[in-house]
C-alpha positions in Angstrom: -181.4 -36.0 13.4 -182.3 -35.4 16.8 -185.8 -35.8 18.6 -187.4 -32.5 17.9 -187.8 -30.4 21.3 -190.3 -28.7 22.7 -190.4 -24.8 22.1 -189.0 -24.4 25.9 -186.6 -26.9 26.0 -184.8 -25.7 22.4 -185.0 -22.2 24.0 -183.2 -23.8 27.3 -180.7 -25.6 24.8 -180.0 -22.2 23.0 -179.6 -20.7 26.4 -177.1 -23.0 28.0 -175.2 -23.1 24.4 -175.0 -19.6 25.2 -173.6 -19.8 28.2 -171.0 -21.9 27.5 -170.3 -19.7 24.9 -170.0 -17.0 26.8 -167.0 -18.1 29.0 -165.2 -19.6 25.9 -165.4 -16.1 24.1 -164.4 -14.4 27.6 -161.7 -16.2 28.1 -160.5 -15.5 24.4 -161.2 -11.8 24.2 -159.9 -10.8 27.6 -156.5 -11.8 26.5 -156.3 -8.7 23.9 -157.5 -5.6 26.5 -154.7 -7.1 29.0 -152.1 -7.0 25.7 -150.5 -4.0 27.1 -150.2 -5.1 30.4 -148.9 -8.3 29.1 -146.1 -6.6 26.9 -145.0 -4.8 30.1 -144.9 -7.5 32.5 -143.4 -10.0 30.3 -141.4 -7.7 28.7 -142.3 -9.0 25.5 -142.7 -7.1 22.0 -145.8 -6.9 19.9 -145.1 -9.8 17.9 -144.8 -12.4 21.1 -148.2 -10.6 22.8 -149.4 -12.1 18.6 -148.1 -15.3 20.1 -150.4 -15.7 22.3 -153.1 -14.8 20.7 -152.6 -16.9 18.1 -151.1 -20.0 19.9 -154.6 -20.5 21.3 -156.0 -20.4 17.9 -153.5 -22.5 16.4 -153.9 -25.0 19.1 -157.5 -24.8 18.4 -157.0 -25.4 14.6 -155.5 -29.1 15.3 -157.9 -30.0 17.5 -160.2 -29.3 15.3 -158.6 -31.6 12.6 -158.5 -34.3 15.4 -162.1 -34.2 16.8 -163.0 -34.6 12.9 -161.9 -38.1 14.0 -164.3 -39.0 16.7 -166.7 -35.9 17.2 -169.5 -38.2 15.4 -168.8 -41.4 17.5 -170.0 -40.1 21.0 -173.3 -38.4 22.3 -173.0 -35.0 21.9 -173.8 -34.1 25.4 -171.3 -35.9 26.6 -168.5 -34.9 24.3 -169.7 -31.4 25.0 -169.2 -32.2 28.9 -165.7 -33.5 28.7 -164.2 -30.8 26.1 -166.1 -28.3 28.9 -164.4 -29.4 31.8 -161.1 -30.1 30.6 -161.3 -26.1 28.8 -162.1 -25.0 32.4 -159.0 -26.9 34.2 -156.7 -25.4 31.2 -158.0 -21.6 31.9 -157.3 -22.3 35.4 -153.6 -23.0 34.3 -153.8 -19.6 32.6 -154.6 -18.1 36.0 -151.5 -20.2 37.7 -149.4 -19.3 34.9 -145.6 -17.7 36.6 -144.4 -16.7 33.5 -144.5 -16.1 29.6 -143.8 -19.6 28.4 -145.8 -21.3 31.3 -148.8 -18.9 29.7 -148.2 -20.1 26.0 -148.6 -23.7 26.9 -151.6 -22.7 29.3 -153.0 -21.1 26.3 -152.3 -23.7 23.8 -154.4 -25.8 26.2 -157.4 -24.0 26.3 -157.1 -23.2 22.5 -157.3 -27.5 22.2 -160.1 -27.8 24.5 -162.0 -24.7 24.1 -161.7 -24.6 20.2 -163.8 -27.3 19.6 -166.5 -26.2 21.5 -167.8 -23.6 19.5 -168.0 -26.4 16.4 -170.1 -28.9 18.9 -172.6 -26.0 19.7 -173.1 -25.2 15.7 -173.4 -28.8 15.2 -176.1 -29.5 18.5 -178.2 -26.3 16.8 -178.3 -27.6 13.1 -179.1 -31.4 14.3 -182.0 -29.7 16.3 -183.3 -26.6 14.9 -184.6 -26.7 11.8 -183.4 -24.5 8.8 -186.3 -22.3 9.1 -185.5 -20.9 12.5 -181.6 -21.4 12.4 -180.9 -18.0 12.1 -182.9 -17.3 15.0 -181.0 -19.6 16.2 -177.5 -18.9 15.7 -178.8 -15.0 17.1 -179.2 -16.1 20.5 -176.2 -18.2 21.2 -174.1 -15.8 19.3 -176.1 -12.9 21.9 -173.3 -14.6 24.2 -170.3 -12.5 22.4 -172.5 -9.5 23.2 -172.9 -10.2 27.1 -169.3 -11.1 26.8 -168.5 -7.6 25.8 -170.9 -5.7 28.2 -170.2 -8.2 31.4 -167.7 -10.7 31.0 -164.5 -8.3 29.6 -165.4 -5.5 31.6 -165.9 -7.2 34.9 -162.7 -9.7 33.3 -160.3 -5.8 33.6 -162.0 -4.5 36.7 -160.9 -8.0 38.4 -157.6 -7.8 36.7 -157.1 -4.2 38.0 -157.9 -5.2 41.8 -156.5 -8.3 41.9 -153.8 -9.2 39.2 -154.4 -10.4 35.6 -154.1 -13.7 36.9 -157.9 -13.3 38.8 -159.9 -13.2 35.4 -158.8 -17.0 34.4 -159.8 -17.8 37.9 -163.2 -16.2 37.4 -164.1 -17.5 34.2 -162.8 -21.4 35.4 -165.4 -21.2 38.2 -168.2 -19.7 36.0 -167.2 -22.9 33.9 -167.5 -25.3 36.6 -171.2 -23.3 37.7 -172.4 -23.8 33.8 -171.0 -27.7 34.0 -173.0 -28.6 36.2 -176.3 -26.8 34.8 -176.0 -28.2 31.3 -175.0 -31.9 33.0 -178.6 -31.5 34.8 -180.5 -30.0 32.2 -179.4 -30.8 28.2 -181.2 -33.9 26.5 -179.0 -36.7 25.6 -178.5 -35.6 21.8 -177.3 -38.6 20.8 -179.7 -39.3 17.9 -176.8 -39.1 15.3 -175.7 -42.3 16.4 -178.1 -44.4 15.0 -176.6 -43.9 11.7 -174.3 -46.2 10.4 -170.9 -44.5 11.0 -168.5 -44.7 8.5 -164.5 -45.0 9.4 -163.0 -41.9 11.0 -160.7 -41.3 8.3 -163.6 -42.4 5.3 -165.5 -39.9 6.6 -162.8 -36.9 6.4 -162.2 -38.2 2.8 -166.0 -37.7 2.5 -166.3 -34.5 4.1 -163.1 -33.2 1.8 -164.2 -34.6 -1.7 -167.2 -32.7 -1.4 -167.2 -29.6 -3.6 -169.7 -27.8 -1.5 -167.9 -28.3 1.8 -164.3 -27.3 0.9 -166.2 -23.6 -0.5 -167.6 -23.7 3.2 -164.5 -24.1 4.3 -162.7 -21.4 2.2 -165.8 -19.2 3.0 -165.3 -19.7 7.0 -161.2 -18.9 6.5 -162.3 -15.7 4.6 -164.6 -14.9 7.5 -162.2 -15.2 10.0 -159.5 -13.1 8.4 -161.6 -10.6 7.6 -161.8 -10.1 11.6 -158.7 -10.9 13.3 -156.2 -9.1 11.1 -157.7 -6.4 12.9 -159.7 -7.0 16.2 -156.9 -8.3 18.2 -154.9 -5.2 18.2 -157.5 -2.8 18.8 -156.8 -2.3 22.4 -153.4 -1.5 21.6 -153.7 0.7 19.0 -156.1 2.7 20.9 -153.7 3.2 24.0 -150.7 4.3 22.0 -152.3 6.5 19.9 -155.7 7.1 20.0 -155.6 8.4 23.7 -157.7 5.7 25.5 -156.2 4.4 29.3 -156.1 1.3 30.4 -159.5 2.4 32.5 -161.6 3.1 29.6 -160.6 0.7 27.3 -163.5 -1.5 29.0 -166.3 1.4 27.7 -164.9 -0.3 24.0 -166.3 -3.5 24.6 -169.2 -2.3 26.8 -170.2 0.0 23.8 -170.1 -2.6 21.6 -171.4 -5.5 23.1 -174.8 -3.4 24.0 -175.3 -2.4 20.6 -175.0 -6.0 19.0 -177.4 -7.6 22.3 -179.8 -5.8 19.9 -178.5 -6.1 16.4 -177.7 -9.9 16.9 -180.9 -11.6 17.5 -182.9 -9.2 15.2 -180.2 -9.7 12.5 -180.6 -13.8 12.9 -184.7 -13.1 13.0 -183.9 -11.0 9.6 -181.4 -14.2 8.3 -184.5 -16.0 8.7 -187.0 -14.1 6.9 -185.4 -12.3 3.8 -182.7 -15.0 3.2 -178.9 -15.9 5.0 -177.1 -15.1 2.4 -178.4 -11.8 1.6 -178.3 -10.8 5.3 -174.7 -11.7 5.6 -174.0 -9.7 1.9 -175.5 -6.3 3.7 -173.8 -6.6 7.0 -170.1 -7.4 5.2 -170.2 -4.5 3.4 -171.8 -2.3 6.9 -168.4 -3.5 8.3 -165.8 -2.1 5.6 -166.3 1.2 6.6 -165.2 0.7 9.8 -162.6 -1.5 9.2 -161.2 1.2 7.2 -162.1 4.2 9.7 -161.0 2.7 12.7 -156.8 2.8 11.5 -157.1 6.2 10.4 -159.5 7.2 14.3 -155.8 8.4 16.3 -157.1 12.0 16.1 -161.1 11.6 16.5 -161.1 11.7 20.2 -162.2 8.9 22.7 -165.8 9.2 21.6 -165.2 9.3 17.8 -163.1 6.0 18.3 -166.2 4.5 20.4 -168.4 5.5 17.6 -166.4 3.7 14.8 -165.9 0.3 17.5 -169.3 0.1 18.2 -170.1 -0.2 14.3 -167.2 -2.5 13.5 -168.8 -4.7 16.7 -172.2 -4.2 15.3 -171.1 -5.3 11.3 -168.3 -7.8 12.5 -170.9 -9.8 14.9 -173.8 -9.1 12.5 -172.4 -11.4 9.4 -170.5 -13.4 11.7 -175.2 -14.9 12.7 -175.9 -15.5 9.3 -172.6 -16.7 8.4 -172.3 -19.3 10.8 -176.2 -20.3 9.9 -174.9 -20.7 6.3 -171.8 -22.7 6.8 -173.9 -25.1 9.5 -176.6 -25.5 6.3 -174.0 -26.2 3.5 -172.9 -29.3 5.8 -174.6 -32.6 4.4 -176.0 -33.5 7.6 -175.0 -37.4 7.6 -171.5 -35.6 7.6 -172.3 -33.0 9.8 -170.4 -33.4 12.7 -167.0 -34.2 11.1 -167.6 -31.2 8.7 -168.0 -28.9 11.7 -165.1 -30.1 13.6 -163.1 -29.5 10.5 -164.7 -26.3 10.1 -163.7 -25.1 13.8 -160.1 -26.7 12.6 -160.0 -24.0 9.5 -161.8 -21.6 11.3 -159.4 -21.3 14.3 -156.1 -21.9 12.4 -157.2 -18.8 10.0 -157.9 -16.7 13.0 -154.1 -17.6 14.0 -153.0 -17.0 10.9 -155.0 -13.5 10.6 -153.6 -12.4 14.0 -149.9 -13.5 13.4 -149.5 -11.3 10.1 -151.6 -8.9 11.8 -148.7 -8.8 14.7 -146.4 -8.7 11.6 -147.8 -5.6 9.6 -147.8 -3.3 12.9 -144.8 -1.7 14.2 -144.0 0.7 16.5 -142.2 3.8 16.0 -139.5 5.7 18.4 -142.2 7.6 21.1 -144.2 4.1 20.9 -146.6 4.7 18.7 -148.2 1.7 16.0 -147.4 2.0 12.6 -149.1 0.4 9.7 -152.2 0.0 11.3 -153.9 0.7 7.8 -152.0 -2.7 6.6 -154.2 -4.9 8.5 -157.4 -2.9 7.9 -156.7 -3.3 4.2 -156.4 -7.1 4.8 -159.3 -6.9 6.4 -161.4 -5.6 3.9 -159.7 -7.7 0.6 -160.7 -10.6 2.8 -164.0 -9.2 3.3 -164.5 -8.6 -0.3 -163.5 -12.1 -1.3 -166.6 -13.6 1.2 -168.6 -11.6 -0.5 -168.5 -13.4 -4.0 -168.2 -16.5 -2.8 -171.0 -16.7 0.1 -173.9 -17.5 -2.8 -171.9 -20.2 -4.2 -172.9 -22.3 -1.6 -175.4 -24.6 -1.7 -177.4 -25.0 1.4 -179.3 -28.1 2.7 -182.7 -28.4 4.6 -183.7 -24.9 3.0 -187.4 -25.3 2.2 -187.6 -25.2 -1.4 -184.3 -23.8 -1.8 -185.4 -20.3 -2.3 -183.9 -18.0 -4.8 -181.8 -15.2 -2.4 -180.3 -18.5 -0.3 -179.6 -20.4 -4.0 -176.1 -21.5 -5.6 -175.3 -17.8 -7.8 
């Protein structure tokens, strides 16, 4: 463990964790408002705009697997440094990118960079913050998908539609390179881990794995991740073809959403906190099957009826996504911790691939251009939903005082 921190440096930590956070999530999301303008430039089909998609978090998947091997051997700071800059360089590509393969690799490039970043962050906030305020926590840095929604995609489309698609990967590279250097000055050396006797890279996976209590976190964070990206990456398009939204107000979508969860997330990880992680996650899973469900059917409610059932599915999606991620950092055994996250983000990012690339494969369109089967993924959605549910209080989570009964194995 870590040298605790003083109240004002873990709430600088959280801060810059957000940040970087923020640019990662950015440079994921903005990919699936520009979908249709990718289809037509590219002259691609649904399926290949998929590829993209899920290339990233494919790539993202094995890297994962890979920093299991060494993501306990170096300071985190400094890991988190390197992976940073080398996820900034690869966006960049994105921006340089002169056609559809060039953009694959680009994004296959980020996906291994950026993909383990999200990993290093859980792992920094469960080395440092105790279990008591990790909910708290895991609110704040995940506030960062909220700003992303209200600043970073907007302002992502409104730079796309003055200057190109290509200036948003510029943008978000230089915001990287700002945040760099802030988190180089600023972040404690959080290397405490090292002082533990390390075991061999691959000893350690065969630890992590033979551990009963990590391979249900594992199936828990795949469920998670389904539940979400059969659906969420094809939003955008199924709103322009036949809902009625342009390509002008698709960015009231995410600015809609990402308002409404700046407030639900933090008072969601304060709630995680006080009546128990599992139980918050249980209530806001089932908030979010309603929408799931409402949002296929939404073609004939109008632009504001389909901004009322977005905002929710934002608001449920990113409200068990804070306890979840508390739970799953908690049911890591924290000598462990570090390999079991990077393994995590390897499952987590291959089963959002995997979630978007039969979600590209349920949808079709029809003669005027209109999706099909949108219902498909929503019910995929929702059976993956259902299946978190009765596994989330089978977990067992360490460093939770006591153990108390609503965070306990079922």
């Amino acid at each position: 463990m870590s040298t605790p921190l003083s109240p004002k440096r873990e709430l600088w930590l959280l801060i810059t964790l957000a940040g970087i956070q923020f640019t990662h999530i950015v440079d994921f999301m903005v990919m699936m408002p520009l979908g249709p303008q990718f289809t037509q430039i590219f002259n691609i089909s649904d399926a290949k705009f998929s590829l993209l998609v899920s290339a990233y978090t494919f790539a993202a998947g094995a890297s994962g697997l890979l920093a299991s091997l060494y993501v306990d051997r170096f300071g985190r700071k400094n890991l988190l440094l390197v992976l940073y800059l080398l996820f900034a360089l690869a966006t960049l590509a994105c921006g340089i990118a002169p056609s559809y393969d060039s953009l694959l690799l680009a994004r296959v490039a980020a996906g291994t960079f950026g993909g383990v970043l999200t990993a290093l962050s859980q792992t920094i906030i469960a080395d440092v913050i105790p279990f008591e305020r990790r909910g708290r926590a895991m609110g704040i840095v995940m506030s960062s998908f909220s700003v992303a929604s209200i600043a970073g995609v907007p302002l992502s489309l409104f730079l796309a539609a003055q200057f190109g698609w290509h200036a948003p990967f510029f943008a978000i590279a230089a915001t990287c390179g700002v945040l760099a250097l802030g988190a180089w000055l600023t972040l404690p050396a959080l290397a405490g881990h090292l002082e533990h006797q390390r075991n061999s890279p691959i000893a350690g996976i065969v630890l992590v794995l033979r551990d009963t209590n990590h391979r249900k976190a594992f199936a828990f964070t795949a469920l998670l991740m389904f539940g979400g990206f059969a659906i969420i990456p094809y939003i955008t398009i199924f709103i322009t073809a036949n809902g009625g939204f342009t390509a002008r107000q698709v960015p009231y979508l995410y600015l809609c959403g990402g308002a409404a969860t700046l407030v639900t997330a933090r008072f969601i990880g304060r709630l995680s906190d006080s009546v128990g992680k599992a139980r918050m996650f249980s209530v806001m899973a089932v908030l979010a099957l309603a929408p799931m469900l409402l949002l296929s059917q939404s073609a004939g409610f109008g632009v504001w009826g389909i901004l009322v059932v977005t905002t929710a599915l934002f608001i449920g999606m990113n409200g068990r996504m804070v306890p979840g991620m508390a739970l799953v950092a908690s049911a890591a055994n924290p000598q462990l911790r570090g390999t079991f996250m990077a393994l995590n983000s390897s499952v987590q990012s291959a089963a959002m691939g995997a979630a978007a690339f039969v979600g590209g494969l349920i949808i079709s369109r029809d003669a005027q251009g209109l999706v099909q089967h949108y219902w498909g993924n929503a019910l995929v959605g929702v059976v993956a939903t259902v299946l978190s549910l009765m596994l989330v209080r089978k977990l067992h989570l360490h460093g939770a005082p006591s153990q108390p009964i609503r965070d306990k194995v079922a």
